[in-house]
C-alpha positions as CSV (number, residue, x, y, z in Angstrom):
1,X,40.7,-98.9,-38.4
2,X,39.5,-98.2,-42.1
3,X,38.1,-100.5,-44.7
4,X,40.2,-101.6,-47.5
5,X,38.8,-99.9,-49.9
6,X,39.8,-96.8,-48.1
7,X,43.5,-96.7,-48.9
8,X,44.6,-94.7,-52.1
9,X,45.8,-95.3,-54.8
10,X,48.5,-92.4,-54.3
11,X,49.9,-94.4,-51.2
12,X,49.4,-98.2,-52.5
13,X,51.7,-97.1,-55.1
14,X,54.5,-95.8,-53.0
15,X,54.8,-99.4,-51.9
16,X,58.1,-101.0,-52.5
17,X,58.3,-103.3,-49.0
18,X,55.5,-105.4,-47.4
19,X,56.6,-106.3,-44.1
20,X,54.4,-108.6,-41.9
21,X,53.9,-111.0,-38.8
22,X,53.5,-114.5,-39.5
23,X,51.4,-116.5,-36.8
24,X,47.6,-115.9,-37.1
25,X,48.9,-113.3,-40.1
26,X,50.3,-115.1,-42.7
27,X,48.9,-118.3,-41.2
28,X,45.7,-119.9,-40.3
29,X,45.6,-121.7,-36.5
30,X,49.2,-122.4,-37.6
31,X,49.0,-124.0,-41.4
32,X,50.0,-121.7,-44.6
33,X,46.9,-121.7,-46.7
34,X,47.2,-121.7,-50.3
35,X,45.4,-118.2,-50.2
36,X,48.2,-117.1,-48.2
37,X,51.1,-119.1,-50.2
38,X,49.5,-117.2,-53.6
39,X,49.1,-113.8,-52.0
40,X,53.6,-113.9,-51.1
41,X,53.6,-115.0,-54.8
42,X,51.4,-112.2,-56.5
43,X,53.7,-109.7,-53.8
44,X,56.9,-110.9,-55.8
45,X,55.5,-110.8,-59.1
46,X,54.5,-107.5,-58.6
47,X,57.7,-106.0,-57.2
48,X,57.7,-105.8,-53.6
49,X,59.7,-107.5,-51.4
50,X,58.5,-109.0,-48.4
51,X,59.7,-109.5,-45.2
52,X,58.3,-111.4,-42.6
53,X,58.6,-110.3,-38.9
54,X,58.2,-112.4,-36.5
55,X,58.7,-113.5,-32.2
56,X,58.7,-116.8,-34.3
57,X,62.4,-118.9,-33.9
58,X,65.3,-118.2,-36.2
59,X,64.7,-122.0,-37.5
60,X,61.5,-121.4,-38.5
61,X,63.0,-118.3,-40.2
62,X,65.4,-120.2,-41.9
63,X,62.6,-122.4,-43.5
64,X,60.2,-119.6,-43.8
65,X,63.2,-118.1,-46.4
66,X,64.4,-121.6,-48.3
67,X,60.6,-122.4,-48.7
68,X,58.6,-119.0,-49.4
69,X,58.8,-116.2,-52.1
70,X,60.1,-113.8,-49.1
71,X,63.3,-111.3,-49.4
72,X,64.3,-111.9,-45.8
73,X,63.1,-113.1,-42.4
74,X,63.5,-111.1,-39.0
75,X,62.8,-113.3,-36.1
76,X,62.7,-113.7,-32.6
77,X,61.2,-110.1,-32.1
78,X,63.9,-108.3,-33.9
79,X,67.0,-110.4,-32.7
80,X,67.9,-111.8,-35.9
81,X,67.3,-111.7,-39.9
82,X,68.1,-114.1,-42.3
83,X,68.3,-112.6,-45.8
84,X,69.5,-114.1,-49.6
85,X,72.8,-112.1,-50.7
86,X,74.5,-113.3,-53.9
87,X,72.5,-117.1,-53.6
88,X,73.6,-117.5,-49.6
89,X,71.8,-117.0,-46.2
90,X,72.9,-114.4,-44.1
91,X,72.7,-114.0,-40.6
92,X,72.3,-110.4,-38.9
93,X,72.1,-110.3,-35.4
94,X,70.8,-107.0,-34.0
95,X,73.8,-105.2,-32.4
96,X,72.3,-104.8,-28.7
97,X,72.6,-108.2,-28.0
98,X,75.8,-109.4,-25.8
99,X,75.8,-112.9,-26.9
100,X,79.1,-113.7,-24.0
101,X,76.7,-115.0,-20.9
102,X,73.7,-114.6,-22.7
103,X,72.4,-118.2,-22.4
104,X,73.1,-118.0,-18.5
105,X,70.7,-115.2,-18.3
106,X,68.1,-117.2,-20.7
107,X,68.2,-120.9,-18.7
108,X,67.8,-118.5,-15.2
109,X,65.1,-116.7,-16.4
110,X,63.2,-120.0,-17.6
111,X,63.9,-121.8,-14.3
112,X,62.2,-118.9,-12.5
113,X,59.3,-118.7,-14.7
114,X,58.4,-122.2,-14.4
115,X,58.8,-122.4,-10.8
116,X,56.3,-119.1,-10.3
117,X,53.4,-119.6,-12.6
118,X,51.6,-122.3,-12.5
119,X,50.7,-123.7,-16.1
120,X,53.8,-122.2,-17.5
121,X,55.9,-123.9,-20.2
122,X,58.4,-123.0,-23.2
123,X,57.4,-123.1,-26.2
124,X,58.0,-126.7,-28.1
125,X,59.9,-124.8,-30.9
126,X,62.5,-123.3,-27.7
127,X,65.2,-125.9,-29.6
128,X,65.3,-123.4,-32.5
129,X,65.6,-120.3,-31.1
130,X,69.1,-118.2,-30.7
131,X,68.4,-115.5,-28.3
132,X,64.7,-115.3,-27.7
133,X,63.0,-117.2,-25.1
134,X,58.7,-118.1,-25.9
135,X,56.7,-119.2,-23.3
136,X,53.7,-120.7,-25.0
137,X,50.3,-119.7,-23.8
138,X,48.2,-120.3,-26.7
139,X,49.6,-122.2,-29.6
140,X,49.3,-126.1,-27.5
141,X,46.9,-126.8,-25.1
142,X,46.8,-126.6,-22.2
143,X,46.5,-123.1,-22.6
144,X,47.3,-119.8,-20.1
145,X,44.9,-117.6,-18.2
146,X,45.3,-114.2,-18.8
147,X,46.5,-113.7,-15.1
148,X,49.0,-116.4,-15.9
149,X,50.3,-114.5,-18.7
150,X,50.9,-111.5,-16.9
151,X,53.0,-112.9,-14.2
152,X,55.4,-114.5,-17.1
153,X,55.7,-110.9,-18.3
154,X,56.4,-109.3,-15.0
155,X,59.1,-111.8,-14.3
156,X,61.0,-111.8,-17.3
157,X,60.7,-108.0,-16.8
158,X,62.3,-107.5,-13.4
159,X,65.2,-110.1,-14.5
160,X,66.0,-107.0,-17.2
161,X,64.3,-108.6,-20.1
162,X,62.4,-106.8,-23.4
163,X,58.6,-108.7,-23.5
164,X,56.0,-108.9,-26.4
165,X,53.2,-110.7,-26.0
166,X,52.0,-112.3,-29.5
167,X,49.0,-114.9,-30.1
168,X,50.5,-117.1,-28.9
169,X,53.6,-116.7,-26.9
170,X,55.4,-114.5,-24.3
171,X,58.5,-113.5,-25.9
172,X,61.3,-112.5,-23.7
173,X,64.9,-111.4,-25.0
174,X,68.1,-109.5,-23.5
175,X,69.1,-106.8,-25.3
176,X,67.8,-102.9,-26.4
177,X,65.7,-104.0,-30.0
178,X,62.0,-104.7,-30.5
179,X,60.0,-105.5,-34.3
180,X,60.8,-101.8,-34.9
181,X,64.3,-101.5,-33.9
182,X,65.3,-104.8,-35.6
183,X,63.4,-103.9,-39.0
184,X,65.0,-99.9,-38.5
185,X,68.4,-101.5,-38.1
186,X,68.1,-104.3,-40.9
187,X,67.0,-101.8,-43.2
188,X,69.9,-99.6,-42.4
189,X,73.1,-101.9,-42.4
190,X,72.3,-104.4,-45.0
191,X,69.5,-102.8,-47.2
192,X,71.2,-99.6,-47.1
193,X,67.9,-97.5,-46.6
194,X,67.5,-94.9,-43.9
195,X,64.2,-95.1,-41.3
196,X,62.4,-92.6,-43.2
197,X,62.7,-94.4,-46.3
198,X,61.3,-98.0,-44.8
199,X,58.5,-95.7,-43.3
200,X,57.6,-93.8,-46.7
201,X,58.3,-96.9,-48.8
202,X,57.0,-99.9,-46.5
203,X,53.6,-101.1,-45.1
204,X,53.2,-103.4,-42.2
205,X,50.7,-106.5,-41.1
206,X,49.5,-107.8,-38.2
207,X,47.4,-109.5,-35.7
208,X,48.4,-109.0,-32.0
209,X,49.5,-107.0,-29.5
210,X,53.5,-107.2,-30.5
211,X,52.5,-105.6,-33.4
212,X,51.4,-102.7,-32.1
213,X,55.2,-101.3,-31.7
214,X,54.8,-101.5,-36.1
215,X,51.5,-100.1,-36.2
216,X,52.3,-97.3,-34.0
217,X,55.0,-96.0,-36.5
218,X,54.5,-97.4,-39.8
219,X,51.6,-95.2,-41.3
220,X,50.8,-97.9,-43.6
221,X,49.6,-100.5,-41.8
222,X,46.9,-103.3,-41.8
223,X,45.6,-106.0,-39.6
224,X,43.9,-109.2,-40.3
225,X,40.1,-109.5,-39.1
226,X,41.2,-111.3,-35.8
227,X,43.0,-108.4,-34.5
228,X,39.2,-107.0,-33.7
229,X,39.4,-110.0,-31.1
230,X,42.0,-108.1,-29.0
231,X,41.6,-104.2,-29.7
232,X,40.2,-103.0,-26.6
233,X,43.1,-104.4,-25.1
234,X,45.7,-102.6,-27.5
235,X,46.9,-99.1,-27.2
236,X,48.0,-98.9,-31.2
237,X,45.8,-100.2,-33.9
238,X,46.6,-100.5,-38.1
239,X,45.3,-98.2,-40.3
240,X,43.3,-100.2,-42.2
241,X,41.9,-103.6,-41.4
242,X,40.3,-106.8,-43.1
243,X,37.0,-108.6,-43.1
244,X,38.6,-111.8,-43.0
245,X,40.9,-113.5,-40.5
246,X,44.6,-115.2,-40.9
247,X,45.7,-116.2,-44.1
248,X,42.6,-115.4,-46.3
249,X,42.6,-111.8,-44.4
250,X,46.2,-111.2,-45.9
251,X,45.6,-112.2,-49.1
252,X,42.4,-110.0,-48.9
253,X,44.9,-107.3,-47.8
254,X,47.8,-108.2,-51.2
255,X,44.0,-108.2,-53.3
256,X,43.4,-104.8,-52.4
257,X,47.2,-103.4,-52.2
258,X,47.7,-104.5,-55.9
259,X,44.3,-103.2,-57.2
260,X,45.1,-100.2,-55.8
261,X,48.3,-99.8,-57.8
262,X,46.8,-100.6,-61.0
């Protein structure tokens, strides 16, 4: 992971997308700083649209759009975006997803998490979401061991589920999409830009191990300072990381994006 001051000014301005996580990226132990707030704002000002990526619910999504200077909001790990077109929200649900049974398979799954690990609880956002299922380990006390956490995962694995574990949640979801895959299809059937050009053309931020999926493939990328917390646990890190954590780390990371493209 290199400083900021490492990225050129050759690739800052090749920019056109910003995409990034939201918990413990965006925000700070779960608030939106002004730091943060002004940071989406100079982002717009200056041209590039972002998009927040998130395991965060499709209602939060919907809020994050109506209340933040954002071009559209993927959540629930890729499931589904909600974007502006022509003054309306969209919906876009990722085409993997079998929606006839699906919530059969979700309420099984949940039941047979709860009744195997001790400590184990949905998240208190579960209400919101569509088609992803968060089991909260670190966002509301009392919080998950680490051995706890891994249990979740290998049960929502064996019942055919796709896992992610973020800062604060196990995220489990039925169908063949990921960060990556939702962003790659997103791009493709409503932006109208191929994968290469949301690789050439975008950058990606991040915190935790869910991100890694982005960081692995986008070769612009950057983390916020509390990613150092968890990198001997990750396989891919960002290119380029900040000095500062959460919300004041990404706004450090917009400071030296548009300096760079002066």
């Amino acid at each position: 992971m290199q400083p900021l001051e490492n990225l050129s000014q050759t690739i800052a301005r090749k920019i056109r997308f910003l995409l990034t996580d939201v918990d413990d990226t965006i925000t700070t132990n779960g608030k939106l700083r002004p730091a943060a707030l002004d940071a989406l704002y100079r982002l717009e000002n200056a041209g590039i649209r972002t998009i927040c990526v998130t395991g965060g619910s499709a209602g939060w999504g919907d809020t994050y759009l109506r209340q933040w200077p954002v071009e559209a909001v993927l959540s629930e790990s890729g499931a589904v975006c909600l974007y502006r077109e022509n003054g309306a929200i969209r919906h876009f649900v990722h085409p993997s997803i079998v929606q006839e049974g699906y919530q059969k398979r979700v309420q099984a799954m949940i039941q047979r998490v709860l009744s195997s690990v001790d400590g184990a609880k949905v998240s208190s956002d579960q209400f919101a979401r569509i088609f992803d299922v968060a089991f909260d380990h670190g966002s509301e006390p009392p919080f998950l061991s680490e051995d706890g956490i891994a249990k979740i995962v290998e049960i929502c694995k064996d019942m055919g589920a796709g896992t992610a574990v973020s800062s604060i949640h196990v995220n489990a979801w039925f169908g063949s999409f990921d960060k990556y895959e939702g962003s790659k299809a997103f791009f493709a059937q409503v932006l109208g830009l191929d994968e290469q050009e949301m690789l050439d053309t975008g950058c990606y931020c991040g915190d935790a191990p869910n991100d890694q999926v982005m960081f692995s493939r986008f070769p612009v990328s950057f983390g916020v300072g509390n990613i150092k917390k968890r990198a001997e646990s990750m396989q891919f890190l960002p290119a380029f990381i900040a000095k500062n954590e959460g919300g004041e780390g990404f706004a450090e990371i917009v400071d030296a994006l548009l300096a760079k493209r002066q």
